[in-house]
C-alpha positions in Angstrom: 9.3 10.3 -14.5 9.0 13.2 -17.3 12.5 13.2 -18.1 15.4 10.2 -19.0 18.1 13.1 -18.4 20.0 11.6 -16.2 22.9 12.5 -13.5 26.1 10.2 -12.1 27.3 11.6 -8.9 31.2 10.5 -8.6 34.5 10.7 -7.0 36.8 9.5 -4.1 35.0 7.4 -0.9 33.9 9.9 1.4 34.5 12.9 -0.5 30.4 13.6 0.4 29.0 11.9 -2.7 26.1 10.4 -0.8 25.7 13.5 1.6 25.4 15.7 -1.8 22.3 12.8 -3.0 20.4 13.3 0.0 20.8 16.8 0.2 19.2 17.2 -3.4 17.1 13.9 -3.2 14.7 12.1 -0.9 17.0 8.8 -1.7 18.3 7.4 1.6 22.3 6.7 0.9 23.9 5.8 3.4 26.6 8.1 5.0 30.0 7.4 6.6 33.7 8.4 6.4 35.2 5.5 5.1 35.6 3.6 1.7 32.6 2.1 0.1 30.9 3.4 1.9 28.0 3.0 -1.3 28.0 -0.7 -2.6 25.6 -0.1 -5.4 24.4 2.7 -7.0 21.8 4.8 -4.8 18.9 6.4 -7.1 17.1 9.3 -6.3 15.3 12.2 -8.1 16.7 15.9 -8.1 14.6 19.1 -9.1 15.8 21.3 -11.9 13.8 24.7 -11.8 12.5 26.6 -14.9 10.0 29.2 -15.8 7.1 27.9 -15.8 4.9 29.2 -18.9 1.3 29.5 -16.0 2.5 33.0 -15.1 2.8 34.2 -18.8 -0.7 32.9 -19.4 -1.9 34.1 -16.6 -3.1 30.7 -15.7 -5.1 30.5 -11.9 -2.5 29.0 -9.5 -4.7 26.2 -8.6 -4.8 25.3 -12.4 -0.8 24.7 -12.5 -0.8 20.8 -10.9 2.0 19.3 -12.3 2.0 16.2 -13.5 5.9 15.4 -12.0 7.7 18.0 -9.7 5.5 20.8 -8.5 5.5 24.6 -9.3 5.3 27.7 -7.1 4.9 30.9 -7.9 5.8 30.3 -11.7 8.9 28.1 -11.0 8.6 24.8 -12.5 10.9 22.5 -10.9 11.4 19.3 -13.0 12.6 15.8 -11.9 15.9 14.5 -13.1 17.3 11.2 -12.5 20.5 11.2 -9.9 22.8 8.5 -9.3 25.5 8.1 -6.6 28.3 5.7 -8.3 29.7 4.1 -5.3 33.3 4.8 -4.6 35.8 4.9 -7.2 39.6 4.4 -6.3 43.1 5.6 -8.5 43.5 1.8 -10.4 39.8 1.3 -10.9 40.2 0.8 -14.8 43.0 -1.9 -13.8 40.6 -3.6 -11.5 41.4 -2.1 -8.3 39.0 -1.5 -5.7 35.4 -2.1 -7.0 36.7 -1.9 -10.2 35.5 -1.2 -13.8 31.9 -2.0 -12.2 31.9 1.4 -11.5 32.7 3.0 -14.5 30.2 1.0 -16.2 27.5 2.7 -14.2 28.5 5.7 -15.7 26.8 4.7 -19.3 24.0 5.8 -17.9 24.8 9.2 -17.4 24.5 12.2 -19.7 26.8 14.2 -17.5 28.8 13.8 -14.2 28.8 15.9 -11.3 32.2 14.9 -9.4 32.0 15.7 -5.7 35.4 16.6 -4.5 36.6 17.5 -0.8 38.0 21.1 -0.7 39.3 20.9 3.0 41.8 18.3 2.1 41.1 16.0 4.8 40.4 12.7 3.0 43.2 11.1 1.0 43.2 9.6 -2.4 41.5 6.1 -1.0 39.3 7.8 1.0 41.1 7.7 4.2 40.9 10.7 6.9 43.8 12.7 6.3 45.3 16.5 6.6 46.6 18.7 4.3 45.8 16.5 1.1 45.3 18.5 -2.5 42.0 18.1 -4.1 43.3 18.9 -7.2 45.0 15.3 -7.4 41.1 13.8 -7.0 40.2 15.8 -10.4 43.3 14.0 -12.3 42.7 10.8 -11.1 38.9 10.6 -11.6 39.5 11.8 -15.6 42.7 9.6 -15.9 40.5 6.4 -14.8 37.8 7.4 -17.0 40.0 8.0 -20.1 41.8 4.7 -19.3 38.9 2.6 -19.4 37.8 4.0 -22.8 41.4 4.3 -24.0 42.2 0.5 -23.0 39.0 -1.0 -24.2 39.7 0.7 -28.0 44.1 -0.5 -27.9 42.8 -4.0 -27.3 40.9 -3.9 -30.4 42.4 -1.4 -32.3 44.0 -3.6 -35.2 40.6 -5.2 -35.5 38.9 -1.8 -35.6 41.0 -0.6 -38.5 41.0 -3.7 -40.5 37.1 -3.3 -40.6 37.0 0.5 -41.3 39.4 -0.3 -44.5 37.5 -3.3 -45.4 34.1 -1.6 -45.1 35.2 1.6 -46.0 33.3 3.5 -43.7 33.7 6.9 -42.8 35.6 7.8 -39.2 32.7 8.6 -37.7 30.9 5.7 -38.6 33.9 3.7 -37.5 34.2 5.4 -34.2 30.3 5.2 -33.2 30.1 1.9 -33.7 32.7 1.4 -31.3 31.4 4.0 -28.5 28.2 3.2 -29.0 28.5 1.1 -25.7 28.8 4.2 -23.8 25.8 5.5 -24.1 27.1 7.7 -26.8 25.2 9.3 -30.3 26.5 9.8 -33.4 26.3 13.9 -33.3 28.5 13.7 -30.4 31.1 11.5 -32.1 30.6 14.4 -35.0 32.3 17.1 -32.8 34.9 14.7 -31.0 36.0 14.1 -34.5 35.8 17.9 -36.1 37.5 18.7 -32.4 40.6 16.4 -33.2 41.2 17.4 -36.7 40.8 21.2 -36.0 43.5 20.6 -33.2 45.8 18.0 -34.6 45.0 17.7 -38.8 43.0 15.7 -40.5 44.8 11.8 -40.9 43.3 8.5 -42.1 41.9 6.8 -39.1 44.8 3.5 -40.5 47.3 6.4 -40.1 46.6 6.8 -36.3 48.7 5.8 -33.9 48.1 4.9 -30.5 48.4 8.4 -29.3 46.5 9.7 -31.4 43.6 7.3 -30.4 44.3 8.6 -27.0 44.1 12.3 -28.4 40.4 11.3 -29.3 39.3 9.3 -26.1 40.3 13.0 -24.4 38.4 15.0 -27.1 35.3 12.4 -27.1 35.4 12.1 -23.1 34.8 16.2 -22.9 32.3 15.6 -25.1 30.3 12.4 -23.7 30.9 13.2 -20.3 31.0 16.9 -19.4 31.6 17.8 -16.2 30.7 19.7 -13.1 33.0 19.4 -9.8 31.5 20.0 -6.8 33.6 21.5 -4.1 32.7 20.2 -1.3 33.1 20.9 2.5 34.1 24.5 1.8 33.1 25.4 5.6 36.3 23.5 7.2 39.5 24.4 7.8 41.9 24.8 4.9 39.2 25.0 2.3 39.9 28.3 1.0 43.3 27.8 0.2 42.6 24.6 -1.9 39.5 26.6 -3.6 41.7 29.1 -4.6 44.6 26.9 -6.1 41.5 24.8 -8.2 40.3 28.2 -9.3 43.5 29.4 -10.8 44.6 25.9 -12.6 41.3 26.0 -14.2 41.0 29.3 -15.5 41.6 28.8 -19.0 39.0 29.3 -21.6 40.0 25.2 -22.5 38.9 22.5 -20.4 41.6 21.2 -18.1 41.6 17.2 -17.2 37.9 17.7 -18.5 37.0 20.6 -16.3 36.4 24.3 -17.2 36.2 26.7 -14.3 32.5 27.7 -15.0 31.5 24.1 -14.2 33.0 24.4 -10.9 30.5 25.0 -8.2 31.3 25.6 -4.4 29.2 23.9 -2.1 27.9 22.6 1.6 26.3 19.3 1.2 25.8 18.7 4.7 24.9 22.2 5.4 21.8 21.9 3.1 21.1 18.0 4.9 20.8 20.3 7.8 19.3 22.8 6.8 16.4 20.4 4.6 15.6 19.0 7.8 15.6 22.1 10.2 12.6 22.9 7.8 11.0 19.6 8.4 10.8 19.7 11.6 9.7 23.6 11.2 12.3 25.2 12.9 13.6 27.3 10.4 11.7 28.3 7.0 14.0 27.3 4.5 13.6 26.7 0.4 16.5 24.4 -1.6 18.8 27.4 -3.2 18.1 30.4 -0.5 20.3 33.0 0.1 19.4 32.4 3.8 16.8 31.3 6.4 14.2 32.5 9.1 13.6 31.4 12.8 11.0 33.5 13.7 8.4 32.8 11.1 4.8 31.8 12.6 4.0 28.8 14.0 8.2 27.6 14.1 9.1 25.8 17.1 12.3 27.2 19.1 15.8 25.8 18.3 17.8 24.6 21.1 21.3 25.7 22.1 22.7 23.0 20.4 20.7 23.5 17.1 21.0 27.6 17.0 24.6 27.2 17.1 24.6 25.0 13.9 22.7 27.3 12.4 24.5 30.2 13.1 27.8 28.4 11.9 26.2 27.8 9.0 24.4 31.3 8.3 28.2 32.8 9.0 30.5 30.1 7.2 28.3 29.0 4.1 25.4 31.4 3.6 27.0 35.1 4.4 30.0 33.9 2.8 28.9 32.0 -0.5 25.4 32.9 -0.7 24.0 29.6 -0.7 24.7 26.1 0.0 25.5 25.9 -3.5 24.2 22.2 -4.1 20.9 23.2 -6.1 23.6 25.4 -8.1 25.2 22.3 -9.4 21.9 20.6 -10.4 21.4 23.4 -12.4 25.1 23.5 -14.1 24.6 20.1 -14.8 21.6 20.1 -16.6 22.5 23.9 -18.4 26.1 22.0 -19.6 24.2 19.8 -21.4 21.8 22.6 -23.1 18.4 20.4 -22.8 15.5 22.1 -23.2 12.3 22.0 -21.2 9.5 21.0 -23.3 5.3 21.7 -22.5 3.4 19.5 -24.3 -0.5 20.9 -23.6 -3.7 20.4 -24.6 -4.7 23.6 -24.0 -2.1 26.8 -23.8 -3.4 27.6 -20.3 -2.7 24.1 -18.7 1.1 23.1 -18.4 0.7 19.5 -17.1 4.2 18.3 -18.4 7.5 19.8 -19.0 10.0 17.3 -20.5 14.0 17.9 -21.1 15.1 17.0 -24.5 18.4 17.2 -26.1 19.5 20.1 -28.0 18.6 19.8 -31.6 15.2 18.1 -31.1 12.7 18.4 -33.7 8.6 18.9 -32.9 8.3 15.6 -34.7 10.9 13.7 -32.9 9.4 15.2 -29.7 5.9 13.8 -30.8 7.5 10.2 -31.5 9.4 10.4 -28.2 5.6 11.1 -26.2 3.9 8.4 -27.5 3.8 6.0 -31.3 -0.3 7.5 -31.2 0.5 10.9 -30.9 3.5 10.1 -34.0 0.9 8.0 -35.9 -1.8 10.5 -36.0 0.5 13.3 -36.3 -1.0 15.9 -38.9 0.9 19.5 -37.2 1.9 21.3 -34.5 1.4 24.7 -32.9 3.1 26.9 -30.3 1.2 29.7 -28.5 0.3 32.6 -31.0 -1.4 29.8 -33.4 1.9 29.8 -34.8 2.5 26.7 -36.9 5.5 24.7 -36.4 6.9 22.3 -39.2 8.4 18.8 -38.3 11.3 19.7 -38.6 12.1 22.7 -36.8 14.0 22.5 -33.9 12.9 23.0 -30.5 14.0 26.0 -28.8 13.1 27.1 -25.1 11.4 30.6 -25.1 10.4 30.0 -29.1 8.8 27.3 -29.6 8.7 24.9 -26.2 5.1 25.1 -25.3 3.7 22.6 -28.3 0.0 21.3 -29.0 0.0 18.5 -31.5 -3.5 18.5 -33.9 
């Protein structure tokens, strides 16, 4: 695996969670309209595509092997981690359902995609429904979240403050050592803070009350977790209408129960299933994230009635309408909301072997300690192509200074 970045798929049972894994993953969830439906959380590996630096160096095609993922034709795609978090339920952070189990999983994450049914047909618990409003799922999922967090820090909170006064350590300080447990790093605690104080004033963190430690769990939360809804199921009946209401409420340049609307991403999960294995069994040439597919290709068996019908519902309702399935777009969202950077380490600045995703901010030595303690123990520079020197400290940028050869 050549990247920790890593992916939680929630939301609602049967919203499509583990139809959207298998559509971006060879994992083998398994699928069903009813409530936990996933009993623990399914693994698989997605593919986020890049440039890949062969066709700038005019590197032979059979050169570019990949070490993880593959490349064609100058596309690099790069495996990220995916989980499916099995089904969360409104009362989760109170025990309910499967409980806080479930919300644990999400430490793991560095960003959520949240899978949510557009054509309304699933209710709040999962259960088969009509006319139900999506927008309720996208409430729920962030008021479960922020209750978790919110309820672990009230429970401590007197203990929390008589430490910071008796230490007298510095809010942030304070406050990381506390999120720490959610997979969280001090620069992101930073902003969460600098975000509150630029809204509501700087105060003493003995001054705060308890909403005012909610007011950071919400700031902290759009931090830690940013995320990308997926609407789902946008080929059935009443899906429009529901898209359209989600697109207006979230059209603010603010996020909105941690969702802003360029991190929301129409899709057909099934459709690309479908689709995925149509191409399998070569009756339709198909690539993840195309505009559309072929039948009559060489060497493609015929579809039957049955099969070409499906198709054709699926060329007219998802493709001609939305231009793709949309589920690769969210892959992408997710990983560009984050900002990482794809990284080439080479031994030679015609060979790309490895591309790595590291967080925004990473230095060329930081990257060298994170390949391997040899490579930071014997570490005397660093180049990118050009010959240009790079210094230990400089920090990575893709397009600048992401293809690095350590001395």
């Amino acid at each position: 695996m050549s990247s920790s970045f890593v992916i939680a798929c929630v939301g609602k049972p049967s919203a499509g969670k583990s139809s959207f894994l298998n559509a971006v993953t060879d994992a083998s969830a398994k699928v069903g309209n009813f409530p936990f439906t996933t009993i623990e959380p399914n693994q698989g590996i997605a593919y986020y595509p890049v440039d890949c630096p062969c066709r700038a160096a005019h590197a032979a095609k059979e050169s570019c092997k990949p070490r993880y993922g593959w490349c064609a034709d100058g596309r690099r795609f790069v495996p990220v981690r995916l989980l499916d978090v099995a089904g969360l339920v409104p009362g989760a952070s109170e025990g309910r359902g499967l409980g806080n189990k479930f919300l644990d999983d999400l430490r793991q994450a560095d960003v959520l995609i949240h899978v949510v049914d557009a054509s309304g047909t699933t209710d709040d618990n999962g259960r088969e429904t009509k006319g139900y409003d999506p927008v309720g799922d996208i409430q729920w999922l962030r008021k479960e979240i922020e209750d978790w967090v919110f309820g672990n820090m009230e429970r401590r909170w007197g203990g929390i403050v008589r430490r910071h006064i008796a230490v007298k350590a510095s809010i942030v300080d304070t406050m990381h050592a506390q999120l720490a447990g959610y997979g969280t790093v001090r620069s992101i605690v930073q902003r969460a803070v600098d975000q509150l104080h630029a809204r509501f004033g700087s105060m003493d963190l003995d001054k705060w009350d308890m909403e005012r430690v909610r007011d950071f769990v919400r700031v902290f939360l759009d931090e830690r977790f940013p995320t990308v809804v997926a609407l789902n199921k946008i080929d059935m009946p009443d899906a429009d209408k529901n898209i359209a209401a989600i697109v207006r409420r979230y059209r603010g340049p603010d996020p909105r129960d941690g969702v802003r609307a360029e991190n929301i991403v129409l899709t057909s999960a099934l459709s690309e299933c479908f689709l995925r294995k149509m191409a399998k069994q070569k009756i339709i040439t198909y690539a993840p994230g195309d505009a559309e597919f072929s039948t009559d290709a060489p060497g493609l068996r015929p579809a039957d009635e049955r099969t070409q019908r499906r198709l054709d519902n699926i060329s007219d309702l998802v493709l001609f309408r939305y231009g793709s399935t949309g589920v690769q777009d969210v892959i992408v969202r997710a990983v560009e909301v984050r900002g990482f950077v794809p990284v080439f380490p080479v031994k030679s600045f015609s060979v790309f072997p490895e591309c790595i995703l590291v967080r925004p901010g990473t230095t060329v030595r930081e990257f060298a300690r994170r390949l391997h303690s040899d490579i930071d123990r014997a570490y005397a520079g660093a180049e990118t192509v050009g010959a240009i020197q790079l210094a230990e400290d400089d920090a990575i940028v893709a397009g600048k200074n992401n293809i690095i050869r350590f001395m």
